[in-house]
C-alpha positions as CSV (number, residue, x, y, z in Angstrom):
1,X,89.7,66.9,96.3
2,X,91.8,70.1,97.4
3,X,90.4,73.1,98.7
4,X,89.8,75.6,96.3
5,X,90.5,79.2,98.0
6,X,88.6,82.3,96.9
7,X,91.4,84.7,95.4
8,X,90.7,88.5,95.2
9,X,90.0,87.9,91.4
10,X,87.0,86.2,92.9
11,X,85.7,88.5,95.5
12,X,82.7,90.4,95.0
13,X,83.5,93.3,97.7
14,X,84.3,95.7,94.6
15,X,87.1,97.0,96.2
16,X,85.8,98.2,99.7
17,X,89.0,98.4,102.2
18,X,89.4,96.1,104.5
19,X,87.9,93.0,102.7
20,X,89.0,89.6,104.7
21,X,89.8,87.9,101.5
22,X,91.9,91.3,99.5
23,X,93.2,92.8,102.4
24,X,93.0,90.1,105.1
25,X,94.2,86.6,103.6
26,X,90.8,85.1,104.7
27,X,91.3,81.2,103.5
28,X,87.4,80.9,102.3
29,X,87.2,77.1,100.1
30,X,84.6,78.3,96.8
31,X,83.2,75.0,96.7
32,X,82.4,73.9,99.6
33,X,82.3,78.1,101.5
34,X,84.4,76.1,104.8
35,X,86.8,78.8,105.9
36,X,89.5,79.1,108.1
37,X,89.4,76.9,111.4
38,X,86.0,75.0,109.7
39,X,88.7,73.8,106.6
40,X,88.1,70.4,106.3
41,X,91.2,67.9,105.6
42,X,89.6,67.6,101.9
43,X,87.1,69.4,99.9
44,X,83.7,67.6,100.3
45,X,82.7,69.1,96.8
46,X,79.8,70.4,98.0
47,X,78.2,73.2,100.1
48,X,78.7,71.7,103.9
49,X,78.2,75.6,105.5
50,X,75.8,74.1,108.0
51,X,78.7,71.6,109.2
52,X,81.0,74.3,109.7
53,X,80.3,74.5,113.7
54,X,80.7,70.8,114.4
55,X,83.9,71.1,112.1
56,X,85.2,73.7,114.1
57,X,84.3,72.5,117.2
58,X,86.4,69.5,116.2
59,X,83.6,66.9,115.9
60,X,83.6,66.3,112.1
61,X,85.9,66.1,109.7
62,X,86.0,65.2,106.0
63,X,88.9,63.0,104.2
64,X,88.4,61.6,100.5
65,X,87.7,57.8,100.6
66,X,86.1,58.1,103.8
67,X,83.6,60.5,103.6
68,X,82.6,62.6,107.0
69,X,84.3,61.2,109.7
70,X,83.6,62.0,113.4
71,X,87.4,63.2,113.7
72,X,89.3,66.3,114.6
73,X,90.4,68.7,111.2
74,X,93.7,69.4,110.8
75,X,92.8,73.3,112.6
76,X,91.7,70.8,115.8
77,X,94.4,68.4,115.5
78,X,97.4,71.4,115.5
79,X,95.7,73.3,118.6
80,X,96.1,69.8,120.5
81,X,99.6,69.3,119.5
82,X,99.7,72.6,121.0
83,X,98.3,71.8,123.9
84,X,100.3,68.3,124.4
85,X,103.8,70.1,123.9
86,X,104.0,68.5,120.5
87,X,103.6,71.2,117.8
């Protein structure tokens, strides 16, 4: 399942400047609340904020047909291409 990114339509700042999802581009998934660097390569299609460290820290990740795999997410796997010369 894909992501599912909160839009401004969505947002319940009410308008207050300087909102990370209006006025920032904050990627924030409204299904599962991963965000950013925590974004999982699929939507687990459920709430899985309490994974979001291990996610980030590249210990977890979550593809469909496999389920929650001790991998790196695709944040993780582009910062090591980075590292190795390969991005």
């Amino acid at each position: 399942m894909d992501h599912q990114y909160r839009e401004p339509k969505d947002c319940n700042c009410n308008g207050e400047p300087g909102c990370m999802v209006c006025d920032g581009g904050l990627s924030i998934c409204k299904v599962c609340g991963l965000m950013e660097g925590s974004l999982t390569t699929d939507c687990p299609g459920e709430w899985s904020g309490k994974k979001s460290e291990e996610i980030y820290a590249g210990n977890l990740d979550y593809r469909e047909g496999q389920g929650w795999v001790e991998e790196k997410n695709p944040t993780n796997q582009m910062w090591e291409r980075a590292r190795n010369g390969t991005l």
